[in-house]
ChimeraX commands (.cxc) that place a marker at each C-alpha (Angstrom):
marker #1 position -65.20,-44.69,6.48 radius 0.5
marker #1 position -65.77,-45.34,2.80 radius 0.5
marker #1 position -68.83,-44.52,0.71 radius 0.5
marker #1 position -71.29,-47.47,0.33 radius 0.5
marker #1 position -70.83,-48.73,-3.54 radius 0.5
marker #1 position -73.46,-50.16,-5.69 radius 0.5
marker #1 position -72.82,-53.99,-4.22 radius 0.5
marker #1 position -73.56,-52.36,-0.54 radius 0.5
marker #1 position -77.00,-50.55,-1.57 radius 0.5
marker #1 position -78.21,-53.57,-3.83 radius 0.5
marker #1 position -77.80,-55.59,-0.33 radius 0.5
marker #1 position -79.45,-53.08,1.49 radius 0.5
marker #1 position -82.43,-52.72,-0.97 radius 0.5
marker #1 position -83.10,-56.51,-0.99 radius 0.5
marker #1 position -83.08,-56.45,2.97 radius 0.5
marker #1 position -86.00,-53.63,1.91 radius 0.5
marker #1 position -87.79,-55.94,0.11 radius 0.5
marker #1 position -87.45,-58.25,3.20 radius 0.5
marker #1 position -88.72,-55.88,5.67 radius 0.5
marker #1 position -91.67,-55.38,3.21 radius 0.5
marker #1 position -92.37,-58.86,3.06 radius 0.5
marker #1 position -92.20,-59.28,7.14 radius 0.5
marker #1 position -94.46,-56.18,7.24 radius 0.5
marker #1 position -97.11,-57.49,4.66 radius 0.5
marker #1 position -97.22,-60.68,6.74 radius 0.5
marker #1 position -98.02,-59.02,10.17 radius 0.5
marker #1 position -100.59,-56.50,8.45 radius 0.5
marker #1 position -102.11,-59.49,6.76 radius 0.5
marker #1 position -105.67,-58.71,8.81 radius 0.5
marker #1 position -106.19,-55.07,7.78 radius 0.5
marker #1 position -105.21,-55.54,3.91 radius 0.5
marker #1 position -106.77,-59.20,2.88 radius 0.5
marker #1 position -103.32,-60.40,1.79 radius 0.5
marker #1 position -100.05,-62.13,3.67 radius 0.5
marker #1 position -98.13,-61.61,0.57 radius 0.5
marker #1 position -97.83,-58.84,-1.96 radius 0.5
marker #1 position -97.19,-59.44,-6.00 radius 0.5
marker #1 position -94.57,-60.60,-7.47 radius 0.5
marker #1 position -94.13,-57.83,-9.78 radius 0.5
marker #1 position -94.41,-55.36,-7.36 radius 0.5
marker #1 position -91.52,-56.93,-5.33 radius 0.5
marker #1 position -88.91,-57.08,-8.83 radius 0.5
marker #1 position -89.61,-53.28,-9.37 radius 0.5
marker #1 position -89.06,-52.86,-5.35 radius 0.5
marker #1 position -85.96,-54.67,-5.93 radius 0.5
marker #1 position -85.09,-52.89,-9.27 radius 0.5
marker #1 position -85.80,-49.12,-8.66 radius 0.5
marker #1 position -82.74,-47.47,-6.53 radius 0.5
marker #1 position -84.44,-45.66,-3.92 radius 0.5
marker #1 position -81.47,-44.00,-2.89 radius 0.5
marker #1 position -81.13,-41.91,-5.79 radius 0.5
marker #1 position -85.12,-40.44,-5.09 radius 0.5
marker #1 position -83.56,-38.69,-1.60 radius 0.5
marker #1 position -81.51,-36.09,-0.80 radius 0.5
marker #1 position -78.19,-36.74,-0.83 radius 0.5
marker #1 position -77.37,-36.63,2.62 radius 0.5
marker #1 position -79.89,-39.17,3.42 radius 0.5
marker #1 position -78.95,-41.34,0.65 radius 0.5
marker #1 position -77.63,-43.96,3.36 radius 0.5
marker #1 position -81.03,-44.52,5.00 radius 0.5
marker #1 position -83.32,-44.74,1.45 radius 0.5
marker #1 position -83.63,-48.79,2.56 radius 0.5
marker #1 position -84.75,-48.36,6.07 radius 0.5
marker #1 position -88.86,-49.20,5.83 radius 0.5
marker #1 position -89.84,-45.42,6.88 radius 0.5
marker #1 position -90.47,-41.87,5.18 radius 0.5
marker #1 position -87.83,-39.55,4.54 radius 0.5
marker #1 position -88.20,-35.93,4.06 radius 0.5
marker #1 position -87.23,-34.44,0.47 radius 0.5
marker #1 position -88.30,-30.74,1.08 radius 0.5
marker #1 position -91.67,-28.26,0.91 radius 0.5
marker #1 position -92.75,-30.48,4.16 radius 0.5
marker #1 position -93.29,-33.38,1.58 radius 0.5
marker #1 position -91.64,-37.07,2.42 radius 0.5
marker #1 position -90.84,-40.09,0.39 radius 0.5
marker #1 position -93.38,-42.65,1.08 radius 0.5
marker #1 position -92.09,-45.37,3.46 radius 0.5
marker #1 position -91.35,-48.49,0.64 radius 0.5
marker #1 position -94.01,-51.11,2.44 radius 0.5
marker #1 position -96.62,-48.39,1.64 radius 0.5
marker #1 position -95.63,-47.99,-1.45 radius 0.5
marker #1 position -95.51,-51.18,-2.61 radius 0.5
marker #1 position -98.89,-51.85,-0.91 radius 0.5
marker #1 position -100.27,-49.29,-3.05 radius 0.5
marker #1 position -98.59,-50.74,-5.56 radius 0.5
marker #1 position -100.02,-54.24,-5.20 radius 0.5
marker #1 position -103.55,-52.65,-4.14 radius 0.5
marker #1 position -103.77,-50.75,-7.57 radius 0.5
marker #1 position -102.57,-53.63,-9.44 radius 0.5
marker #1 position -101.35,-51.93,-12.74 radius 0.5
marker #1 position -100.77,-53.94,-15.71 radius 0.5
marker #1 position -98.49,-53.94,-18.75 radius 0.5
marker #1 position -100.98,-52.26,-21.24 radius 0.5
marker #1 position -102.78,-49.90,-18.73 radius 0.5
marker #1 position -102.66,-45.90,-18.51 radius 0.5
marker #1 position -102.20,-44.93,-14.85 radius 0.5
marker #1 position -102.66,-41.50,-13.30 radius 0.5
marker #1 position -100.59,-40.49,-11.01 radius 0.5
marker #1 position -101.22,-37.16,-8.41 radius 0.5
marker #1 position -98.42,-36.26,-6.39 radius 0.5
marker #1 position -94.94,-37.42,-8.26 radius 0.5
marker #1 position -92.84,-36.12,-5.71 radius 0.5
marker #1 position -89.35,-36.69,-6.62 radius 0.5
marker #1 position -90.25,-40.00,-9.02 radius 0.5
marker #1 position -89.73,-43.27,-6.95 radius 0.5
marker #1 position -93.67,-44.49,-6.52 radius 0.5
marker #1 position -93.74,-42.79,-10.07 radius 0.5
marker #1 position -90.99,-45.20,-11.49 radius 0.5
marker #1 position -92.13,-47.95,-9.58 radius 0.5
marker #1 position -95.39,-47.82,-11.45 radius 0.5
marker #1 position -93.64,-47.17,-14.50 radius 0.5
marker #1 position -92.08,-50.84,-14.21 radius 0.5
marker #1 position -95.55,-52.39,-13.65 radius 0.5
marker #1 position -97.65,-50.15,-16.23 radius 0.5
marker #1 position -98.11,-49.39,-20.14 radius 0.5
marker #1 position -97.99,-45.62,-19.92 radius 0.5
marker #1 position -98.10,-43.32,-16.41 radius 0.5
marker #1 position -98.98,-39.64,-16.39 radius 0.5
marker #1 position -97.99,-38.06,-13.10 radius 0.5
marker #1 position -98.91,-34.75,-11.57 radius 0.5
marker #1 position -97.12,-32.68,-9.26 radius 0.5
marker #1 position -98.18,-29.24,-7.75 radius 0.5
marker #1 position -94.59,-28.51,-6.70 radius 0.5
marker #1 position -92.37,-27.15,-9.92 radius 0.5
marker #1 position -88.98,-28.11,-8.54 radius 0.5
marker #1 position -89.80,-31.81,-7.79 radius 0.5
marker #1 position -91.50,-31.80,-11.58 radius 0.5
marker #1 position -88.31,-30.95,-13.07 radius 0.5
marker #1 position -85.91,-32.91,-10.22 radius 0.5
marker #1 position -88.25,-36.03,-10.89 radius 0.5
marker #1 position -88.33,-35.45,-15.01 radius 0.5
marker #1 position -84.44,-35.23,-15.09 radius 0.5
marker #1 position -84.09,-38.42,-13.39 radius 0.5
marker #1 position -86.35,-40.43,-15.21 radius 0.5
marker #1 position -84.80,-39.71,-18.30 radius 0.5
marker #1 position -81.42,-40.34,-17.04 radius 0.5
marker #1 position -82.51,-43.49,-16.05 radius 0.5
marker #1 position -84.03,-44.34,-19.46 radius 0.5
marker #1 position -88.03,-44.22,-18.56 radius 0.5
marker #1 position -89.61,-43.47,-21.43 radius 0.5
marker #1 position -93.09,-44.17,-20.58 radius 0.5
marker #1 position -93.69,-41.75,-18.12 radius 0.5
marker #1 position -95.21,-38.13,-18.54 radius 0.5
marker #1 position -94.40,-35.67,-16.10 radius 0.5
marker #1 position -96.48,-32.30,-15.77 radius 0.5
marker #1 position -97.18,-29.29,-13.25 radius 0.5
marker #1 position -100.85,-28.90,-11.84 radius 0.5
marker #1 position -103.21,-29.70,-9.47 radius 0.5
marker #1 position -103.90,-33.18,-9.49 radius 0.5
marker #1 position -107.16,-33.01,-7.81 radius 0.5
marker #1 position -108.84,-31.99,-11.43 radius 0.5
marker #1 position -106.76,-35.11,-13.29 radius 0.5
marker #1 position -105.55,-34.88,-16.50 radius 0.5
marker #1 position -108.01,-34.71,-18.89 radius 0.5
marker #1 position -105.94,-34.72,-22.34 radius 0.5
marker #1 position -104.85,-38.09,-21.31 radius 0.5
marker #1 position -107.95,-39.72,-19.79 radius 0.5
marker #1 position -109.77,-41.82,-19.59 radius 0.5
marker #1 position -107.31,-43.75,-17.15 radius 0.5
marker #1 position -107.30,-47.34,-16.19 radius 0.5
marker #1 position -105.91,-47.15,-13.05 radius 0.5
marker #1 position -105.51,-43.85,-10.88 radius 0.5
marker #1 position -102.87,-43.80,-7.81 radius 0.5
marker #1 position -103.09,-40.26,-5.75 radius 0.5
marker #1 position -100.15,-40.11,-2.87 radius 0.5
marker #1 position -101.54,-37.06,-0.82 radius 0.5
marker #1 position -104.73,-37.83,1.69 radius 0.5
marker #1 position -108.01,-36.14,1.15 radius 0.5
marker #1 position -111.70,-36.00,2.85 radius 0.5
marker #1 position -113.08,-37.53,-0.40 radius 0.5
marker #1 position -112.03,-38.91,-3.59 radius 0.5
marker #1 position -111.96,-35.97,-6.10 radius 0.5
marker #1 position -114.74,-36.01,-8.54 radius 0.5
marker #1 position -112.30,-35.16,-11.48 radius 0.5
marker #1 position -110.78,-37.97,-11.05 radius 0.5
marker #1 position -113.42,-40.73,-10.54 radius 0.5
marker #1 position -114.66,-39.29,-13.63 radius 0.5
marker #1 position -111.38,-40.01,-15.28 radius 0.5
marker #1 position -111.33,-43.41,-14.13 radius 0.5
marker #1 position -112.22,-45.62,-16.61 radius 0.5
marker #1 position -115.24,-47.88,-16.06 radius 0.5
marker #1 position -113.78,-51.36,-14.16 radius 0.5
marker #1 position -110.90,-49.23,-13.26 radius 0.5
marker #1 position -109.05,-48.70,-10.00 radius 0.5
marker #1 position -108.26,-45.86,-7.61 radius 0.5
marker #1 position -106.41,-46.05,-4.51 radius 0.5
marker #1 position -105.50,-43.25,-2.02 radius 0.5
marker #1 position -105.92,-42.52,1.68 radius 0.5
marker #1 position -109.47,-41.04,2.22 radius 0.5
marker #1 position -110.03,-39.20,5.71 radius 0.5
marker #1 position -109.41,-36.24,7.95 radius 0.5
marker #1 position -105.59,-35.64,9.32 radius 0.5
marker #1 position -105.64,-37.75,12.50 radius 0.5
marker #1 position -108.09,-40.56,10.47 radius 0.5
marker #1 position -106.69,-41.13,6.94 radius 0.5
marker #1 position -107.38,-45.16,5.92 radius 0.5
marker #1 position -105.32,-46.37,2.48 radius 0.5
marker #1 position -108.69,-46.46,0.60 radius 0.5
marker #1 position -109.36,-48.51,-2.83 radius 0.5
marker #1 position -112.42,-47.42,-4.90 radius 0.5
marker #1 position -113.46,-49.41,-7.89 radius 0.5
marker #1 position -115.66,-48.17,-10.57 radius 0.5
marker #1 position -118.10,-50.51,-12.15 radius 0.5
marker #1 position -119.60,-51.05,-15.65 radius 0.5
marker #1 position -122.08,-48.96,-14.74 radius 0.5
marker #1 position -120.00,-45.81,-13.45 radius 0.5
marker #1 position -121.42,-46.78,-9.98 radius 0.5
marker #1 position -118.22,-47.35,-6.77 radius 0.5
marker #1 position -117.24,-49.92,-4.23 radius 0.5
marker #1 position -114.87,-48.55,-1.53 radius 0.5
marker #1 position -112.99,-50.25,0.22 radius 0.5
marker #1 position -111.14,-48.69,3.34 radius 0.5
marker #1 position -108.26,-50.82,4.50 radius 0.5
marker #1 position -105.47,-49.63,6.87 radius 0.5
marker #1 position -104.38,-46.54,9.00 radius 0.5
marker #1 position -102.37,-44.19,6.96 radius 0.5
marker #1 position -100.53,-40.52,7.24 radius 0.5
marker #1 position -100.12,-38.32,4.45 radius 0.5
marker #1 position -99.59,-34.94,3.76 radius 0.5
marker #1 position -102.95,-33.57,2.34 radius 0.5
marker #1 position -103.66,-32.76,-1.28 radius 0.5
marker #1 position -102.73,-29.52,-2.21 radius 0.5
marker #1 position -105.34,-27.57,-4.77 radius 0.5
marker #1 position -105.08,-24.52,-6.83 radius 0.5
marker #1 position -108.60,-22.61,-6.12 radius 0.5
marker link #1:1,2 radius 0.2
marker link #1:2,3 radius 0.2
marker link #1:3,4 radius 0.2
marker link #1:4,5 radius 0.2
marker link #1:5,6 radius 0.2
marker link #1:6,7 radius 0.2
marker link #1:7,8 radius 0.2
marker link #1:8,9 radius 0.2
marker link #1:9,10 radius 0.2
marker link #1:10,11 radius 0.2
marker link #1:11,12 radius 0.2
marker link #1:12,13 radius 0.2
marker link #1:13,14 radius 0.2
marker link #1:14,15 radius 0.2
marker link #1:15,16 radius 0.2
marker link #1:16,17 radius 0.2
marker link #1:17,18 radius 0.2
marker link #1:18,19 radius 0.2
marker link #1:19,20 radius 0.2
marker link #1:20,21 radius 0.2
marker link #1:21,22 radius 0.2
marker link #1:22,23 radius 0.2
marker link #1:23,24 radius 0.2
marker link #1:24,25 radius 0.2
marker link #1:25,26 radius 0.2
marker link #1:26,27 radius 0.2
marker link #1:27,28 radius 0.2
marker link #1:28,29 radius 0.2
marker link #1:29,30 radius 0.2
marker link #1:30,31 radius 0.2
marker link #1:31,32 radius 0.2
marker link #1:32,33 radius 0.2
marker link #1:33,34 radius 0.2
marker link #1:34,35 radius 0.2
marker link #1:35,36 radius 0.2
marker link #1:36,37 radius 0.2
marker link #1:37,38 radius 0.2
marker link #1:38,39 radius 0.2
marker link #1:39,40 radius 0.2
marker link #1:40,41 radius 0.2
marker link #1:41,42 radius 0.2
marker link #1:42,43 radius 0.2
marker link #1:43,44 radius 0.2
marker link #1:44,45 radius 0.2
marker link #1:45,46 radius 0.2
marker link #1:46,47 radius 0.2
marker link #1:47,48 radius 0.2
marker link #1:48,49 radius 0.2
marker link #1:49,50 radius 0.2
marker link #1:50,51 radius 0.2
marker link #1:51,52 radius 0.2
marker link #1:52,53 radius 0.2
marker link #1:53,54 radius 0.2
marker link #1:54,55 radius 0.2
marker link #1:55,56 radius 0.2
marker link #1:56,57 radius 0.2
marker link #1:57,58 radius 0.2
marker link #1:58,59 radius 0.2
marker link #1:59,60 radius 0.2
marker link #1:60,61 radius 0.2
marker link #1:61,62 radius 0.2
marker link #1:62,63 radius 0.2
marker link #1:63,64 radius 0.2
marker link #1:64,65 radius 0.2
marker link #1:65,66 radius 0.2
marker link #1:66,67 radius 0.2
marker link #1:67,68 radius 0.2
marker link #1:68,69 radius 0.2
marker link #1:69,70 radius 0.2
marker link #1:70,71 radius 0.2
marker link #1:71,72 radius 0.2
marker link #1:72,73 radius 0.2
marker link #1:73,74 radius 0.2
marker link #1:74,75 radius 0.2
marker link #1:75,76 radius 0.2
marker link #1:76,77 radius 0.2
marker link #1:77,78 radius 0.2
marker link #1:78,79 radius 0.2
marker link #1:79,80 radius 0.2
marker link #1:80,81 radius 0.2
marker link #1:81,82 radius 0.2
marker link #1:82,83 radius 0.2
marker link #1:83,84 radius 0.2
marker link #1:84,85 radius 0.2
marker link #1:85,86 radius 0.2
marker link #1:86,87 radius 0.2
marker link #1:87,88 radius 0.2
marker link #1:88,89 radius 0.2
marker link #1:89,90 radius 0.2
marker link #1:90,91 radius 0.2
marker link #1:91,92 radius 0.2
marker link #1:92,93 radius 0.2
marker link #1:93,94 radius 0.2
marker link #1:94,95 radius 0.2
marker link #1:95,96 radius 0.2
marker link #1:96,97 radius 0.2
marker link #1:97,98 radius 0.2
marker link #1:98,99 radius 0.2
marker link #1:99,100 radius 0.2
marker link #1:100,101 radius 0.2
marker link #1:101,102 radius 0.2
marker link #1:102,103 radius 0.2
marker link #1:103,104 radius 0.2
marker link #1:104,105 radius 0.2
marker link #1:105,106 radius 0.2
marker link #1:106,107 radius 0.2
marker link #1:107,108 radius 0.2
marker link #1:108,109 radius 0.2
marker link #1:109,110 radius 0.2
marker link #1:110,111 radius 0.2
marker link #1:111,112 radius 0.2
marker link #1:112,113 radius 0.2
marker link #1:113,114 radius 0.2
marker link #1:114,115 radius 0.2
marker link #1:115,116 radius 0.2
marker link #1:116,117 radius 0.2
marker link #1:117,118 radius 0.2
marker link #1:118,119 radius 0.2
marker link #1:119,120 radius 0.2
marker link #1:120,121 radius 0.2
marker link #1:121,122 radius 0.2
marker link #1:122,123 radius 0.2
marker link #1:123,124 radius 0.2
marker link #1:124,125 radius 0.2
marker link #1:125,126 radius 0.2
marker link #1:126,127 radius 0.2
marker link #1:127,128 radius 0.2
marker link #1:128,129 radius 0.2
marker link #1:129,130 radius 0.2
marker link #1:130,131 radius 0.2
marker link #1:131,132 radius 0.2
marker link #1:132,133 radius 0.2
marker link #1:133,134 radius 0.2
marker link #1:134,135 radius 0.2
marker link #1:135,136 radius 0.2
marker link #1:136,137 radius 0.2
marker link #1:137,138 radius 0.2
marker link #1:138,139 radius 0.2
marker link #1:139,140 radius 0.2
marker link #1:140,141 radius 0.2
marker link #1:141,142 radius 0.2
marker link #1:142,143 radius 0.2
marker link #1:143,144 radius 0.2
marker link #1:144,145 radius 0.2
marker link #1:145,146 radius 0.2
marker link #1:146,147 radius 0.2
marker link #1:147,148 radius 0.2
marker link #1:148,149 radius 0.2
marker link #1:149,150 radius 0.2
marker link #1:150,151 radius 0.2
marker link #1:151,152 radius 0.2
marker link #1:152,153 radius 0.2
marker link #1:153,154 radius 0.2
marker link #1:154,155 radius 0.2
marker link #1:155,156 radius 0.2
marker link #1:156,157 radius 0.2
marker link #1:157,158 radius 0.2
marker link #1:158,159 radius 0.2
marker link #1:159,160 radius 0.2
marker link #1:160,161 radius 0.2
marker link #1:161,162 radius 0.2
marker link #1:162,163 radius 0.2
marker link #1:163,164 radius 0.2
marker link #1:164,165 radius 0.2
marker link #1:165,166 radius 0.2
marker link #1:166,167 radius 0.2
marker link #1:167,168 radius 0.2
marker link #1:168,169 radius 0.2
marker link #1:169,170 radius 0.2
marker link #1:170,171 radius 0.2
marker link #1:171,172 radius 0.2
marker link #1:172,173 radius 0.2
marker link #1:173,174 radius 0.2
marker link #1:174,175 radius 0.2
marker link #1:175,176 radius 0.2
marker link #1:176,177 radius 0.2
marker link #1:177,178 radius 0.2
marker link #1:178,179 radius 0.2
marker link #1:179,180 radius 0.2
marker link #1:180,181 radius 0.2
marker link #1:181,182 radius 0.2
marker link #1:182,183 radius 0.2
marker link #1:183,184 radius 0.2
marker link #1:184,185 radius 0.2
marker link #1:185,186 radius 0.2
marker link #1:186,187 radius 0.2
marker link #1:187,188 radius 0.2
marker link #1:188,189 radius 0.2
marker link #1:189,190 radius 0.2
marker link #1:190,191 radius 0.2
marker link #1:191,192 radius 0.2
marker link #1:192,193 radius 0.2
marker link #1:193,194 radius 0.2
marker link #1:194,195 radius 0.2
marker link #1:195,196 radius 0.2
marker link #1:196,197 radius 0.2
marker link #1:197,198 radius 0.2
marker link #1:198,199 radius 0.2
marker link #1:199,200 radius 0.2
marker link #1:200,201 radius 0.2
marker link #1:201,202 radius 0.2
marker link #1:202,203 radius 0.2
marker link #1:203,204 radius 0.2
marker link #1:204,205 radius 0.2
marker link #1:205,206 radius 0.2
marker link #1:206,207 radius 0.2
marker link #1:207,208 radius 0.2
marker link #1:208,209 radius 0.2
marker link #1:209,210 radius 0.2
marker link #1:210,211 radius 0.2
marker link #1:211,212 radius 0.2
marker link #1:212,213 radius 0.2
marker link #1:213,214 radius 0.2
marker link #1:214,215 radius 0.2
marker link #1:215,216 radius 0.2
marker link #1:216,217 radius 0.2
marker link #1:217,218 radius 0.2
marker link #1:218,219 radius 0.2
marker link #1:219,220 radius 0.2
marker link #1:220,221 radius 0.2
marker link #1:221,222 radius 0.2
marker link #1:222,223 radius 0.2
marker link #1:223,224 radius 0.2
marker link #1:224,225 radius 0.2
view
């Protein structure tokens, strides 16, 4: 059998954004929405998933689920990350935070919604993986760097919006202090068997709503003590 060209995967991603769409719709209860952004649904469109796997599972990047891309880590399955997307709501001139890059694709996603993203990663070969392949696909507003995310990145803060893609009991105080005030974060809050996709907005006054939405699992976020 031959290889699927580019015509064959650009089908298969818009049938993504379909499945997304159908998924949104049926979730509709839990997340306060039937539809997501428009934005969010050109960059799911846009951004070749298939190139953010490994190889041999290039051929299922469009099916709406995680894959695994190594160190026990997965690619997020594409509703969630568009819903995260569409619940952080990043606009053209904002500075995002990002903690967990993986191997790029919720990192270049962002990167077609936002001003300027800074994205951490605690693993050193999906850093470098995820840098090479942003700059081969010509992303030029995206800053890559090796850490733990869980203390932010305070050279670049403060941060308008703050996305983290690993689950934790609590938001990490770093970070909320990061967040600019009327900013945004959004991650999945909770213990292994109870993480909910959480959004937490910070106020004029420094003070937090949070707002804990649907049933999520994620691999827990990794510190350096």
């Amino acid at each position: 059998m031959k290889a699927m060209n580019e015509s064959h995967l650009a089908i298969l991603r818009r049938h993504m954004v379909e499945l997304i769409a159908i998924h949104t719709d049926l979730a509709s209860d839990e997340i306060g929405r039937t539809v997501l952004d428009d934005r969010v649904m050109a960059a799911m469109r846009k951004v070749p998933r298939h190139l953010f796997v490994p190889a041999p599972l290039a051929a299922y990047a469009y099916q709406d689920t995680p894959l695994p891309i190594g160190f026990d880590k997965t690619i997020s399955q594409p509703f969630i990350v568009a819903l995260m997307s569409d619940l952080l709501s990043p606009q053209p001139g904002e500075k995002v935070l990002e903690v967990g890059t993986g191997l790029g694709y919720q990192t270049v996603i962002l990167a077609e919604l936002a001003g300027q993203v800074s994205s951490i990663e605690i693993v050193e070969e999906f850093a470098s993986l995820a840098q090479d392949l942003l700059r081969q696909l010509g992303y030029t507003n995206v800053e890559i760097r090796v850490g733990d995310g869980s203390r932010g990145w305070l050279e670049r803060a403060p941060f308008d919006k703050i996305l983290v893609t690993a689950a934790a009991d609590m938001a990490p105080a770093a970070l909320l202090d990061q967040l600019k005030s009327g900013g945004r974060l959004v991650m999945p809050l909770g213990p292994e068997e109870m993480q909910r996709l959480t959004v937490i907005d910070k106020d004029g006054d420094g003070q937090t709503r949070v707002r804990s939405l649907l049933p999520v699992r994620f691999s827990r976020l990794e510190t350096v003590t």
